[in-house]
N, C-alpha and C positions, 0 to 999 in steps of 0.2 A: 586450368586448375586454380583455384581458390585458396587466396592466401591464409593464413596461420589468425590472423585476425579478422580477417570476413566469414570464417566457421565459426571461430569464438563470441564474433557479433551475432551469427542466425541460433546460436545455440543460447546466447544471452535471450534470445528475442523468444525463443520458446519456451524457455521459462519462466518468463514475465508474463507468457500469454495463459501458460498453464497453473499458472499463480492467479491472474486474474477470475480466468474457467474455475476455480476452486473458491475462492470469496462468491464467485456469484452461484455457485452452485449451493452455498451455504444460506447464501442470503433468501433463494429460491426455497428452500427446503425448509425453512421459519415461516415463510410466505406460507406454504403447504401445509404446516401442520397449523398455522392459526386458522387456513380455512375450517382445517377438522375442528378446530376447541381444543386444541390440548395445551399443554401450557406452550410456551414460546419463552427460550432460555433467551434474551436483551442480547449476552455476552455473546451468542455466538453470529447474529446478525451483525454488531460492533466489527467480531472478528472480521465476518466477510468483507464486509463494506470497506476495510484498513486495506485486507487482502486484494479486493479489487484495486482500489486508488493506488494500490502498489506496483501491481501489474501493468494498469495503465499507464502510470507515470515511467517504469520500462521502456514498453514498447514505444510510447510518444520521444523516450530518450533515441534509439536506434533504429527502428525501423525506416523513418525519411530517408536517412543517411544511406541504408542499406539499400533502399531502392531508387536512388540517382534523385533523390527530388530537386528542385531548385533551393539556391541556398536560404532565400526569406522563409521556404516553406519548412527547413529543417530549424534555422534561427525561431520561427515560431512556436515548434513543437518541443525548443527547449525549454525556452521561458511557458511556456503549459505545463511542460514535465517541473520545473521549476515550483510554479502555483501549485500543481496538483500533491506534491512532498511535502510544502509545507503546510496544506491542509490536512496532510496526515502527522508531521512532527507536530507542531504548536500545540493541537490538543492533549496529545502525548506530555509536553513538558509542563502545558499549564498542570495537569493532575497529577507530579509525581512526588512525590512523599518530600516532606522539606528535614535538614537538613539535622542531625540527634542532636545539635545544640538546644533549640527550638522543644523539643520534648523534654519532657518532665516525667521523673519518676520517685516513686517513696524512698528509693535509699539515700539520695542525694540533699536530704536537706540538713543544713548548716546553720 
């Protein structure tokens, strides 16, 4: 029988993968209609592609582990899952809105 957190890790591990299957089926499905010519929404390619590198970064966190790998091989796939997050944070932080000090507005002038 399987412990209380070795379900909780393959149940982790299926939703990172079904996270990923969902960005890439996104990212697929933009592919498809630019074949046709119809417009191609930017945002929802972005989404996928986030959505993917999310997923992956999951599974490369748990699944070693979960399948006995050797310890370098799991030590590898974290510092991947490592790179793979922060190629998803950084862009994230670089573009988010700075901070209401910073803005200006008509009522405030003195």
């Amino acid at each position: 029988m399987k412990t209380a957190e070795q379900v909780t890790a393959w149940i982790f591990v299926g939703t990172a993968g079904s996270i990923s299957l969902a960005g890439l089926v996104l990212v697929l499905a933009e592919r498809a209609r630019r074949r046709r010519r119809t417009s191609v929404d930017v945002r929802r390619v972005v989404l996928g592609a986030f959505l993917s590198l999310l997923g992956l970064a999951g599974l490369l966190r748990k699944l070693p582990a979960l399948l006995d790998a050797p310890t370098s091989v799991v030590l590898a796939c974290d510092a991947l899952s490592l790179v793979v997050m922060l190629a998803i944070v950084v862009p994230l932080l670089r573009n988010r809105p700075r901070g209401a000090a910073r803005r200006t507005s008509g009522t405030d002038r003195g």
